[in-house]
C-alpha positions in Angstrom: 0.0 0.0 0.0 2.8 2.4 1.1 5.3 1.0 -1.3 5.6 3.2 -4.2 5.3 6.5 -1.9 8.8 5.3 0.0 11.9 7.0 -0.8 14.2 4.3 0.8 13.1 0.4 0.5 9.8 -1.5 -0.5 8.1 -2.5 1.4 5.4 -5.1 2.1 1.5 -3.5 1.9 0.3 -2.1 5.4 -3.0 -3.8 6.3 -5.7 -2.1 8.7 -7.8 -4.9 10.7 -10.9 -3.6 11.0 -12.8 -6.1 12.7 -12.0 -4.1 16.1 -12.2 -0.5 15.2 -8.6 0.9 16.4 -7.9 4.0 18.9 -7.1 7.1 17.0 -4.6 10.3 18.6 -4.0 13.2 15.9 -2.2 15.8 17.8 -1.5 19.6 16.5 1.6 21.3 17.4 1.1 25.1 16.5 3.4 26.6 15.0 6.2 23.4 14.4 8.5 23.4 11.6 9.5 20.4 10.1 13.5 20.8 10.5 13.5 21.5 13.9 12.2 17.6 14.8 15.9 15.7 15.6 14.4 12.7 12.9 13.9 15.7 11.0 17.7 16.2 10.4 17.9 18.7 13.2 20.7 18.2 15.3 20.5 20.8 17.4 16.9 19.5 18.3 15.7 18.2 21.8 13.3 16.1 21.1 13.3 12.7 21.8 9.3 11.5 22.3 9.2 12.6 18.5 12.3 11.0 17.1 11.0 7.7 19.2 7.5 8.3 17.5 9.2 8.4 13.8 11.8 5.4 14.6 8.1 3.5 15.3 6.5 4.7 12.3 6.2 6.6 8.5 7.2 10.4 8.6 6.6 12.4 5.5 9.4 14.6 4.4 6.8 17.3 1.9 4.2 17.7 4.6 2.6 21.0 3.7 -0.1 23.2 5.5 -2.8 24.7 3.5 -2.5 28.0 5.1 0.0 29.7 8.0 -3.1 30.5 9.7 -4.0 28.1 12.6 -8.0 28.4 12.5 -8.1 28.0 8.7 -5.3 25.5 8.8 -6.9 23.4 11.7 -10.2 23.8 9.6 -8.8 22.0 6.8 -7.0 19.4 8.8 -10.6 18.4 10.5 -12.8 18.6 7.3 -10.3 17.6 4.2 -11.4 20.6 2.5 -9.9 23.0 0.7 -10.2 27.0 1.7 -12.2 28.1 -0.6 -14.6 24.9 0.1 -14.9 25.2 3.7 -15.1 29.4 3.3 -12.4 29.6 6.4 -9.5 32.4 5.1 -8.5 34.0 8.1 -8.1 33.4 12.3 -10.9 36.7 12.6 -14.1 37.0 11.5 -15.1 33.2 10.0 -17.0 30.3 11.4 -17.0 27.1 10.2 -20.8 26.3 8.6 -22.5 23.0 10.1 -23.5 21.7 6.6 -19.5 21.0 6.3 -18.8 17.6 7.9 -15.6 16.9 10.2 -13.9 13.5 10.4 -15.0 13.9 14.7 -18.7 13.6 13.1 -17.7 11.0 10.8 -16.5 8.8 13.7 -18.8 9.8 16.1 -22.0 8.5 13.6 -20.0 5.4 13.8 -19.6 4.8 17.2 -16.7 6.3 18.8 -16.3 8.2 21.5 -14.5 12.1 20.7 -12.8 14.3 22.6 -11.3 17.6 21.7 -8.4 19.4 24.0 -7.3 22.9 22.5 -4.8 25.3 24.0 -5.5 28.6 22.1 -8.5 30.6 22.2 -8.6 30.9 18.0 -9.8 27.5 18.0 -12.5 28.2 20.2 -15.8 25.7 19.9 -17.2 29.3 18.9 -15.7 29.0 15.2 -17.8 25.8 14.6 -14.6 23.2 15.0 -16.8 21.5 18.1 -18.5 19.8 15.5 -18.8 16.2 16.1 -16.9 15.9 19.5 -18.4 14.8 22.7 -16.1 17.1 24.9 -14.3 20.4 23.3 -12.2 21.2 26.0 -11.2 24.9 26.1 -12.2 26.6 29.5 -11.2 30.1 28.3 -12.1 32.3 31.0 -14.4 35.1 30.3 -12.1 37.5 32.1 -9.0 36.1 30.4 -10.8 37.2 27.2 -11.4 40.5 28.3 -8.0 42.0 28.1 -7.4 44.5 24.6 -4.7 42.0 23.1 -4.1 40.2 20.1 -6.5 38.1 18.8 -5.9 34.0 19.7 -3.7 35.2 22.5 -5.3 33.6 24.9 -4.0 30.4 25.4 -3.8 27.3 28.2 -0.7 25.8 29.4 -0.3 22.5 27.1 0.3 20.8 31.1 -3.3 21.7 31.5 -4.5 20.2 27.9 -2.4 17.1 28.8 -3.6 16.1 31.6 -7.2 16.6 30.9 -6.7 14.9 27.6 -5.0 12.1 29.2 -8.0 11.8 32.1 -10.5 11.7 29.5 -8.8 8.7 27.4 -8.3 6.7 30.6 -11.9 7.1 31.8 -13.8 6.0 28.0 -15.7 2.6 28.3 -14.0 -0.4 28.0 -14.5 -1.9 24.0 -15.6 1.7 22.4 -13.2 2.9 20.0 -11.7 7.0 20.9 -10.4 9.4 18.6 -8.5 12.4 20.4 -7.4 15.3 19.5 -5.4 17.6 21.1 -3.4 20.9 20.1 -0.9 22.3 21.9 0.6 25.4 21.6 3.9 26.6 23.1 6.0 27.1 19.7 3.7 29.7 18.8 5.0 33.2 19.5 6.4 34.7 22.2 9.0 32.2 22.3 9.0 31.1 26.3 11.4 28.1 26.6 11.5 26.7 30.3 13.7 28.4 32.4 17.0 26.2 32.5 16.9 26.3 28.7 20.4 27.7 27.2 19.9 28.8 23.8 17.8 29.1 20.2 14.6 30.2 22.3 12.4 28.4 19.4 13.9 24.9 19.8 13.7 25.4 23.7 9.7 26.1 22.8 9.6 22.5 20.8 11.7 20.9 23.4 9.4 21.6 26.0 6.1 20.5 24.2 8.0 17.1 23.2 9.0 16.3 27.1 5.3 17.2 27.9 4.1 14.6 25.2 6.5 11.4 26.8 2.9 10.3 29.1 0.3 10.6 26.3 2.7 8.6 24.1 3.3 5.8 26.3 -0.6 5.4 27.0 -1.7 5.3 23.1 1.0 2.7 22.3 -1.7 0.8 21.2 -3.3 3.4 19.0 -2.6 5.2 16.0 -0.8 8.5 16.5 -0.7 11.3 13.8 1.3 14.5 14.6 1.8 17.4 12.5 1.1 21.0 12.7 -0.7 23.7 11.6 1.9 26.0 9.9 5.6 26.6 10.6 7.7 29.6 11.6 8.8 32.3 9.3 12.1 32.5 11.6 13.4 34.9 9.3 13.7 33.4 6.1 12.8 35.8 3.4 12.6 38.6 6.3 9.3 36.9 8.0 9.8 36.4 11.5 6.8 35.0 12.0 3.9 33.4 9.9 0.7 34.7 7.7 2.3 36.9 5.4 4.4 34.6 3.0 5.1 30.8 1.8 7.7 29.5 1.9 9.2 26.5 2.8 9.5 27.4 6.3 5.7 28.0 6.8 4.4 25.7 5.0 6.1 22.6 5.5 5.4 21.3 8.1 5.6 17.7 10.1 3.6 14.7 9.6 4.4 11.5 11.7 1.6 8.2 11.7 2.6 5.7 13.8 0.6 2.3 13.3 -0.4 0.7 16.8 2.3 -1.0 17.9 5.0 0.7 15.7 6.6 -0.5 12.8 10.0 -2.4 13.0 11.6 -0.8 9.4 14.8 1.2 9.6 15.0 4.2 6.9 17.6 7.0 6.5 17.7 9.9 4.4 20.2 12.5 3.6 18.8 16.2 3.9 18.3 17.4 0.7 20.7 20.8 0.5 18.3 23.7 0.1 19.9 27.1 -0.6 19.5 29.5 3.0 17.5 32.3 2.3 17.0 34.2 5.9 17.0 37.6 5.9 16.9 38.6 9.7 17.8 42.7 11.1 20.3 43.0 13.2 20.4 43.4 16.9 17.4 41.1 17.0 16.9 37.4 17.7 20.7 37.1 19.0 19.6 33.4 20.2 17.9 32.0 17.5 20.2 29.6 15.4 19.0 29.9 11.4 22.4 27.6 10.2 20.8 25.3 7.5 20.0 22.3 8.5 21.8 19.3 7.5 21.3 15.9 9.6 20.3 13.1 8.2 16.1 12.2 8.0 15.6 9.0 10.3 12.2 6.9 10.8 11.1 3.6 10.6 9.8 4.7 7.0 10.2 7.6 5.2 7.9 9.1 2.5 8.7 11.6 0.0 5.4 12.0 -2.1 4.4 15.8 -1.1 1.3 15.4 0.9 -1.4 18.0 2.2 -3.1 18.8 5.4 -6.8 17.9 4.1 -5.2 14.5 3.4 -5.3 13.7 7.1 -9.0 14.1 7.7 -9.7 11.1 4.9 -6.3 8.5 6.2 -7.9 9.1 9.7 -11.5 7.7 8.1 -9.7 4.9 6.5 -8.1 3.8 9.6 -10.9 3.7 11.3 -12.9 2.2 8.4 -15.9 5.1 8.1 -16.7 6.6 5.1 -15.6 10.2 4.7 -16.1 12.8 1.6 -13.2 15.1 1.2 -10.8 16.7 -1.3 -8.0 15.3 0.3 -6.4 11.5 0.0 -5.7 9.3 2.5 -1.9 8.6 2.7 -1.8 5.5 2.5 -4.0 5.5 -1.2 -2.2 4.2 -4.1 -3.2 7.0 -6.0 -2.3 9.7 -3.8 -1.8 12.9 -6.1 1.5 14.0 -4.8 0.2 17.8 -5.7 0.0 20.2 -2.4 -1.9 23.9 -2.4 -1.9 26.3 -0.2 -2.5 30.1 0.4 -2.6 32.9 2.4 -5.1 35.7 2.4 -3.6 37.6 5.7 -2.0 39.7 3.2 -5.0 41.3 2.2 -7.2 40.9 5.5 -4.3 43.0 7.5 -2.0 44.8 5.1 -4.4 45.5 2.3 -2.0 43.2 0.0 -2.3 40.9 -2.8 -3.5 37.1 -1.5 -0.5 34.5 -2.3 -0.8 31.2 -3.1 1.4 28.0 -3.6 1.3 24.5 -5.5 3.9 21.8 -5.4 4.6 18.8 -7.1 7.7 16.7 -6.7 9.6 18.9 -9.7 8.2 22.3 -9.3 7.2 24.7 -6.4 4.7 27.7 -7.7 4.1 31.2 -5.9 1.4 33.5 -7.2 0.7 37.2 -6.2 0.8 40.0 -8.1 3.0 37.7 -10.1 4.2 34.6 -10.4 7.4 32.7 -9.4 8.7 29.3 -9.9 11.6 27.3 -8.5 12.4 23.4 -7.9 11.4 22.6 -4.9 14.8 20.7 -4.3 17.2 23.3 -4.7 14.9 26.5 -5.3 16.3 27.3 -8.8 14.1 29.5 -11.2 12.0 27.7 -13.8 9.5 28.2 -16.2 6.0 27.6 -14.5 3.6 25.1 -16.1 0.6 25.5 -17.5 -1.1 22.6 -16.3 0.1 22.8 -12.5 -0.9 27.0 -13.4 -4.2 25.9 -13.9 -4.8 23.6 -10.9 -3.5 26.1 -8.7 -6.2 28.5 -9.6 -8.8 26.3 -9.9 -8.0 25.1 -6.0 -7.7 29.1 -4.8 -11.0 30.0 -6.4 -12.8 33.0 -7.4 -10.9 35.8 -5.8 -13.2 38.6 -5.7 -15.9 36.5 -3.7 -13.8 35.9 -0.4 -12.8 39.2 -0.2 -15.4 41.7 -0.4 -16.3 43.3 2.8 -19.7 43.0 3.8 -21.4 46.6 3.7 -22.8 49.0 6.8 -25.8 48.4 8.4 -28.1 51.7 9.0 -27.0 50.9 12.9 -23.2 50.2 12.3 -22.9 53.5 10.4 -25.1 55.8 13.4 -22.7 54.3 15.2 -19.7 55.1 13.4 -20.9 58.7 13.0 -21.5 59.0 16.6 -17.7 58.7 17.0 -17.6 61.6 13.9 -16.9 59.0 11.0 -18.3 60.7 8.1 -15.7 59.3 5.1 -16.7 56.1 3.1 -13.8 53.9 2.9 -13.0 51.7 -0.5 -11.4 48.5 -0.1 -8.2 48.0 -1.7 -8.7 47.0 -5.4 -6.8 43.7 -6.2 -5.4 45.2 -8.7 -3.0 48.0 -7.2 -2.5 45.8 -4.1 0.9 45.1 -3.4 2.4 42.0 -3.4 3.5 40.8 -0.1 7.1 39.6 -1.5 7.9 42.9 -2.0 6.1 44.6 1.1 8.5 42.5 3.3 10.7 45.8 4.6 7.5 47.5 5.3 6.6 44.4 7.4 10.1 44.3 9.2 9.1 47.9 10.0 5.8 46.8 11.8 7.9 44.1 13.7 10.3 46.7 15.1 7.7 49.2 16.0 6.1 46.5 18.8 9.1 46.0 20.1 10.1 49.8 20.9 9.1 51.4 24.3 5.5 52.7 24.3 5.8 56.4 23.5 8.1 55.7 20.5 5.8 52.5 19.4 3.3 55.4 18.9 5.2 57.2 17.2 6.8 54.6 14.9 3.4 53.2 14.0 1.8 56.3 13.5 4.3 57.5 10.9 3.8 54.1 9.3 0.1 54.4 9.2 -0.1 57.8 7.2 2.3 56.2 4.6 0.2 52.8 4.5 -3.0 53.8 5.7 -4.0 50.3 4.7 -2.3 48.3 7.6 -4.8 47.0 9.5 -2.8 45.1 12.1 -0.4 48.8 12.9 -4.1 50.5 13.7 -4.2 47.4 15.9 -1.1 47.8 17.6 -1.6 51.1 18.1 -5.3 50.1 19.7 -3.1 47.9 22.2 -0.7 50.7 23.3 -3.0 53.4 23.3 -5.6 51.1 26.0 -2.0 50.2 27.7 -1.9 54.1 28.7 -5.8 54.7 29.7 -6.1 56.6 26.4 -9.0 54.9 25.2 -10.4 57.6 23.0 -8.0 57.2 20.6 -7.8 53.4 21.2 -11.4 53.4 20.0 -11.0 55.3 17.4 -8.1 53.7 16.0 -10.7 50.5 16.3 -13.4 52.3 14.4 -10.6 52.8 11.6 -10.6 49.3 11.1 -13.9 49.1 10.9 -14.2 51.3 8.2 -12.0 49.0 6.1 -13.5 45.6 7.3 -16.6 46.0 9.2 -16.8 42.3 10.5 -12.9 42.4 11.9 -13.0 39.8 14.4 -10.6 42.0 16.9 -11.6 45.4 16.2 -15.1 44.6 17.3 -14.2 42.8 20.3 -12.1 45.8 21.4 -14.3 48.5 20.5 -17.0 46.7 22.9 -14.8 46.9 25.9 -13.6 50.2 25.0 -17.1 52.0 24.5 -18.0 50.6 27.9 -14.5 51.5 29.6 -15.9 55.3 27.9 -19.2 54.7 29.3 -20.5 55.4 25.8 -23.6 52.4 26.4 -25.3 52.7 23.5 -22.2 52.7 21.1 -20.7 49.4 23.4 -24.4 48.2 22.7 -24.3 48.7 18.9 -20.6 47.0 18.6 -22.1 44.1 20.5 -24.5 43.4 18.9 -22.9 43.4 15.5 -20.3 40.8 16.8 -23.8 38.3 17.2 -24.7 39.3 13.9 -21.2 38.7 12.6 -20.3 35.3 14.5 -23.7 33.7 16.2 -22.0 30.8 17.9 -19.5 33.6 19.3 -20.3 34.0 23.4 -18.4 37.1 24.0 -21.2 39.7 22.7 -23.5 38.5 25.3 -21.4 38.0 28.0 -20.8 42.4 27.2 -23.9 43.1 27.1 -24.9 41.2 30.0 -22.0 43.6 32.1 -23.5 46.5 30.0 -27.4 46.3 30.7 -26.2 45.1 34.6 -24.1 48.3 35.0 -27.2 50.4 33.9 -29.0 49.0 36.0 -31.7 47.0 33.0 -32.3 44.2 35.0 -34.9 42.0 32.7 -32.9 43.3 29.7 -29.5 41.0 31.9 -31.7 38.1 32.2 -32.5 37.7 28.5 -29.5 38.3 27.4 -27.5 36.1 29.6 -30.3 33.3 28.3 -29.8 33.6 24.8 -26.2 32.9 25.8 -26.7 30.2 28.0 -28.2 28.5 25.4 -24.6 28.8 23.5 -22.7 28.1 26.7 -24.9 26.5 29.7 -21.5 26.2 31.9 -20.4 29.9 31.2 -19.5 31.5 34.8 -19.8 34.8 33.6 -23.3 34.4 32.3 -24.1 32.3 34.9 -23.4 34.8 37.8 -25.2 37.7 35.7 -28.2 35.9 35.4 -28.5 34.5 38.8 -27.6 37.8 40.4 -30.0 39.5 38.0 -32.8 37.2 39.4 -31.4 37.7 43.4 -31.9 41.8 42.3 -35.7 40.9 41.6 -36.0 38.4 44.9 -36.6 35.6 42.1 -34.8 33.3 44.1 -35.6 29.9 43.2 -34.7 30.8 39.5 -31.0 32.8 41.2 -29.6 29.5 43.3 -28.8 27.3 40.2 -27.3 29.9 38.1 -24.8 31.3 41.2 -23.9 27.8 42.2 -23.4 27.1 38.3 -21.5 30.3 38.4 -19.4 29.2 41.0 -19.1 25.5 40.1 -17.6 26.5 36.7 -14.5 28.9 38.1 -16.3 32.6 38.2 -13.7 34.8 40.3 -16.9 36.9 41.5 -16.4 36.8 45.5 -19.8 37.6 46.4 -21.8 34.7 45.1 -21.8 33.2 48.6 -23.1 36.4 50.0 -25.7 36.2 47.2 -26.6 32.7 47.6 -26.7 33.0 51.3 -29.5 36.3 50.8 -31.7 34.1 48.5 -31.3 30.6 50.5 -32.2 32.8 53.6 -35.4 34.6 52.0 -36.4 30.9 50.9 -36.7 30.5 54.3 -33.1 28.2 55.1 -31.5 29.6 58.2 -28.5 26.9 58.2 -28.0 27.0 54.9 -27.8 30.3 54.2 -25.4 30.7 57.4 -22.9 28.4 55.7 -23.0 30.4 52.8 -22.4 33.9 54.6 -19.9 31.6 56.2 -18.1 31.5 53.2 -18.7 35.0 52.0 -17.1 36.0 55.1 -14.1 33.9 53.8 -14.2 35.4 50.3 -14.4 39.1 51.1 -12.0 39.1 54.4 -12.7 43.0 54.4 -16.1 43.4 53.3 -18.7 43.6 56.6 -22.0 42.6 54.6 -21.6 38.5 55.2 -21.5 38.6 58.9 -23.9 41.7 59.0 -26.5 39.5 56.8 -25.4 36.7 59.1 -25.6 38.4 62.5 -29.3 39.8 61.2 -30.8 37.0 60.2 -30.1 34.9 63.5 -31.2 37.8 65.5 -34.3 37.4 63.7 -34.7 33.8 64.7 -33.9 34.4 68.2 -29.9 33.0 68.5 -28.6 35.9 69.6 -25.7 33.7 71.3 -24.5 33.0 67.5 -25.2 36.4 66.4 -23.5 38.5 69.2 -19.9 37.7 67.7 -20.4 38.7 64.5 -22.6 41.9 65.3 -19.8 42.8 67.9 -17.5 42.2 64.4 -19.3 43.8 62.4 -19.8 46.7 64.9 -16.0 46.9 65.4 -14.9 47.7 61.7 -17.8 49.9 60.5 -16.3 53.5 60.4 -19.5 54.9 61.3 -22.3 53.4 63.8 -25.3 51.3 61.7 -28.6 51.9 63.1 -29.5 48.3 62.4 -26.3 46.6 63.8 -26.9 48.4 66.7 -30.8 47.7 67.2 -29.5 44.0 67.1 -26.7 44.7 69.3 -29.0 45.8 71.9 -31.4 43.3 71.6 -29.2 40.2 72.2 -27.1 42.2 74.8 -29.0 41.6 78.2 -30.1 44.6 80.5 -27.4 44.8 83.9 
C-alpha cells in the first residue's frame, strides 16, 4: 500500500484490521517546523518523544499546511477541505458552517467516543470546529478574554490540555473505540522556553512541548498516532519572523508522523536534501535563535517523500478507522495519492491591504502567485518556467478571488454608530489590482515588527508614521489600539478601532475591542451597537452576550440581563460569567428559586466573582433556610475578608430567629470595623445584649 510513496526500500502493503475499530490520537503542534524535529535532520533538536514516534513509524518529508493560519489550517485538517470549500481564510471573522462535515462527526456517527483538548483561544468551539466531538475542552475564561490584546492570544498551558486529555482517554468505556485530539501550543510566538533552557529560544519552545508529550505517548501505544502541525515559523527566512504573510518552505512545511499501533519495525535514513539559505533577519534582534541550515540526516522507521497536504489527514484518519468520509484530500496511504500540495494565504489582504498568495507543489516544481508569479524546484529553489497545467490547478483550488474578499457593507445601525464617533468618510477596499504584493512589502513588514518592540511612546510614534504612509495596515491601527488602552487613552484606542472598521466592518478584533472600549468610555449605547454586530457577525460567538450582559447590569436593566445572559446560556450553559449575571439578575428581583442554580453554576464552573456566597446565602435565607444560608455567609465571610456585609447578613438573620448567642460575635465584628455606627447593627446589638 505504502510501497511506491517510500523513498528508501519497498516494502510489504500495510494492512488495517478492521474487525476491532482501532484508537485514533491526531495531535497539532502550533506553530512546528519540520527541520526543527531531531528525525527531522535537526541536530540541534531536543526532542526525543518525536524522534522515538518516527523510529516506530512513516514520517513524510513534503508535509505541507494549507494555510500559516492556525483556524483555517486546523479547519482544513478536520474537514479535508480546501479554503475556498470550507469558506475559512483567516483566524478573525469566519466560522465554520455545520452543513460541512468533520472527520470527529464522521467517527462519532460510527460509534466512537471524541474528545477535543485545544490550548489557544482561536480555536475556540465558537468558530464551529466542536463539530462532532463529545467534549471540546477549552475553558477560556471570560475574564481572560477580556484583556485589549491580540486576537488567539489567549491560550492554556499545554500541562493543563495534557492532563485533561490524558484523564478523558483513561476514563472511555472499555470496548468503544476513541479518537482524540489535542493541540498544543507553546511554539507559537512569544518564544518562552523553560527556564533552565540555554539557547535558540524556538527549539527550547519545541523541546518543552516534546518532554510534555513522553505520558500521552506511552498510553496510546496501542493506537494510531498522527502528529503534525498547523503551519511553521517564518524564523526569518525571506525577512518573516513570524507566519501569515508569506510561503515559503518554512511556513508551509510542516511535520507529519503516523505511527501504526504497535510501531513499525523498518529502519530508513535519508540524507537532507541541501536547500539554498534564504533568511534575511535585522540585526540586533533574535541574538539566540540559530538559522544555520540544516543538515542531519532524516531518520524513521519509514520515510515518504510524495508531497502530501493537510486535508489529506481528515480522509487516512476515516480509513483507519474504516468510516466513510467525503473530502478533497487523499488518504496517505492510497495508491493514487496525487503528490500535488496547495496552499494560500489571504492575511495579506485581511491585514496589510496586499495581494493574496498562493502555492502548488509537485515533486519537480514549487509555484508562488501574487501580483506575479514565481517558480523554482522545490529541491534546490532554482528558477524555472511555470507550467501550465500545475498553473491551472492552482487557480482552480484558490478559487474565485473577488468573492472571499469583499467586505460585507454597513448596516443603518453600524454607520449611526460610526458617526456617533464623527466617522463621516466612506472607505473603498483596496482593489486587487493595485494591491501590493507581499514579497515585495517585506521591509514595510520588518518595520511593523520593530515598532512593537520599541518602548510605548516611540511605538506610537513609529506606527503612526507608518500608518499615514500605509493607511491600509490593518494590524499597525491594531497595535496602536493595544498601546493606546495600555496608557488609559482609550479615545484614541477606539478610534483607532473604528478605523478598522471602516475598512473591514466584520474584523474579528476590532469589534471585540471597541465593545470593551465604548464601555471602559461609558458610551452604552455605542458598546451596545458594537455588541450586537459581533452576534450578527459570529452567532455561535459568546463574548457579545457576555458584554452586554455587564452592560445592561451596569445600567441598572435588570430584565434586559436576564435575557440576554439566556440567549447565551443557550450557546454556553456552563459559562460562569453568564451564569453569575443571570443569577444575580434574578437575586436583584427576589426571584430566588430561578438565582440559586445559576450562582452555584457560576461558582461551580471557576467565576472569580467573590460575592456569590453572600448572594446565595441572601436568596437561601429569603427561601426560608437559616442553616443554609449561614454556611454560605460563612463563606462570604471567607471570600471578602474585608467586606462587613456577610456577617452583617449573618448576624441579622439569627437575631431574627432568636440565636442571639451565635449572632453576638459577628454583630460585635461587624460593629467593630464599621467607620461609622449602623442603626440596624446596633438595634441587634442591643437586643441580644442583656439589660445589667
Amino acid at each position: 500500500m505504502l510501497s511506491f510513496l517510500l523513498g528508501c526500500q519497498p516494502t510489504p502493503p500495510v494492512i488495517i484490521e478492521t474487525d476491532e475499530r482501532p484508537d485514533i490520537v491526531l495531535i497539532t503542534i502550533d506553530t512546528l517546523r519540520a527541520d526543527r524535529i531531531g528525525a527531522y535532520g535537526d541536530t540541534l533538536a531536543k526532542t526525543p518523544n518525536l524522534d522515538k514516534l518516527a523510529q516506530e513509524g512513516w514520517l513524510f518529508t513534503e508535509s505541507h499546511a494549507v494555510t500559516p493560519l492556525t483556524l483555517p489550517s486546523h479547519t482544513s485538517i478536520l474537514t479535508g477541505l480546501l479554503p475556498k470549500e470550507h469558506g475559512i481564510r483567516d483566524n478573525a471573522g469566519f466560522s465554520l458552517d455545520e452543513k460541512h462535515v468533520t472527520i470527529a462527526e464522521a467517527l462519532s456517527d460510527s460509534g466512537y467516543s471524541t474528545g477535543a483538548f485545544v490550548s489557544a483561544f482561536v480555536l475556540s468551539h465558537s468558530w464551529g470546529l466542536d463539530q462532532g466531538f463529545d467534549m471540546y475542552h477549552d475553558p477560556f475564561h471570560p475574564r481572560d478574554l477580556l484583556e485589549v490584546a491580540a486576537f488567539g492570544e489567549a491560550q492554556l498551558p499545554s500541562v493543563e490540555v495534557l492532563n485533561v486529555a490524558t484523564q478523558w482517554w483513561r476514563k472511555q468505556p472499555s470496548g468503544t473505540p476513541k479518537f482524540a485530539w489535542l493541540h498544543l501550543y507553546d511554539p507559537h510566538t512569544p518564544w518562552e522556553p523553560p527556564v533552565d533552557w540555554d539557547g535558540d529560544p524556538y527549539r527550547g519552545e519545541v523541546a518543552k512541548v516534546d518532554h510534555l508529550l513522553g505520558n500521552l505517548l506511552d498510553l496510546t501505544e496501542d493506537a494510531w498516532v498522527i502528529v503534525t502541525s498547523d503551519h511553521g515559523e517564518g524564523l526569518w527566512e525571506h525577512g518573516e519572523r513570524e507566519h501569515g504573510v508569506l510561503l515559503g518552505r518554512g511556513v508551509t512545511r510542516v511535520p507529519l508522523i503516523v505511527r501504526p499501533p504497535g510501531g513499525d519495525s523498518g529502519s530508513a535514513r535519508l540524507a537532507q536534501p541541501s536547500i539554498p539559505s534564504t533568511v534575511n533577519k535585522p540585526e540586533n534582534v533574535d541574538a539566540l535563535l540559530d538559522l544555520r541550515p540544516i543538515t542531519g540526516d532524516i531518520k524513521a522507521a519509514r520515510i515518504v517523500q510524495t508531497p502530501v497536504s493537510g486535508i489529506d489527514i481528515a480522509p487516512t484518519i476515516a480509513e483507519m478507522a474504516g468510516v466513510s468520509f467525503e473530502s478533497s484530500g487523499q488518504s496517505v496511504n492510497s495508491d493514487g495519492n496525487r503528490g500535488t500540495v496547495y496552499a494560500e494565504t489571504f492575511f495579506p489582504y485581511y491585514h496589510y491591504g496586499w495581494h493574496p498568495l498562493s502555492m502548488i507543489q509537485d515533486s519537480t516544481q514549487r509555484i508562488e502567485k501574487g501580483q506575479r508569479v514565481e517558480a523554482f524546484d522545490p529541491r534546490t529553489l532554482t528558477s524555472l518556467t511555470p507550467t501550465e497545467d500545475l498553473l491551472s490547478t492552482l487557480s482552480k483550488w484558490q478559487g474565485d478571488l473577488s468573492k472571499p474578499i469583499e467586505p460585507k457593507a454597513l448596516s443603518v445601525e453600524e454607520e449611526v454608530a460610526l458617526q456617533s464617533l464623527g466617522y463621516q468618510t466612506e472607505f473603498e477596499f483596496p482593489s486587487l489590482e493595485t494591491a501590493p504584493d507581499p514579497r515585495d512589502s517585506m521591509a514595510v513588514l520588518q518595520q511593523l515588527q520593530a515598532s512593537n518592540q520599541l518602548p510605548v511612546p516611540e511605538a506610537i510614534a513609529s506606527l503612526t508614521a507608518l500608518i499615514e504612509d500605509q493607511p491600509d495596515l490593518l494590524d499597525a491601527h491594531l497595535s496602536l489600539v493595544y498601546l493606546e488602552s495600555a496608557q488609559g487613552n482609550f479615545e484614541a484606542a477606539l478610534n483607532r478601532c473604528v478605523d478598522v472598521l471602516r475598512q473591514s466592518p466584520n474584523h474579528s478584533v476590532a469589534l471585540n475591542n471597541a465593545v470593551i472600549l465604548a464601555h471602559k468610555l461609558k458610551r452604552m449605547e455605542v458598546a451596545i451597537s458594537f455588541a450586537d454586530q459581533m452576534r450578527e457577525a459570529n452567532p455561535n460567538d459568546v463574548r457579545p452576550f457576555r458584554y452586554l450582559a455587564a452592560i445592561y447590569a451596569e445600567m441598572e436593566a435588570t430584565p434586559k440581563v436576564i435575557d440576554v445572559t439566556g440567549l447565551g446560556l443557550k450557546l454556553e450553559p456552563n459559562d460562569p460569567n453568564l451564569n453569575y449575571l443571570k443569577g444575580l439578575a434574578h437575586a436583584f428581583l427576589a426571584e430566588d428559586v430561578e438565582a440559586i442554580p445559576h450562582l452555584r453554576k457560576a461558582k461551580e464552573n471557576g467565576s472569580r466573582a467573590n460575592d456569590i456566597s453572600l448572594w446565595l446565602g441572601i436568596s437561601t435565607e429569603r427561601l426560608g433556610d437559616i442553616d443554609g444560608a449561614l454556611k454560605h455567609y460563612s463563606q462570604a465571610a471567607s471570600d471578602m475578608p474585608l467586606d462587613p456585609r456577610a456577617n452583617a447578613k449573618a448576624g441579622l438573620m439569627l437575631v431574627d430567629e432568636d440565636r442571639c448567642l451565635e449572632a453576638l460575635p459577628l454583630l460585635i465584628n461587624v460593629a467593630g470595623r464599621l467607620q461609622r455606627p449602623e442603626p440596624s447593627i446596633q438595634r441587634a446589638l442591643q437586643q441580644c445584649t442583656p439589660e445589667e
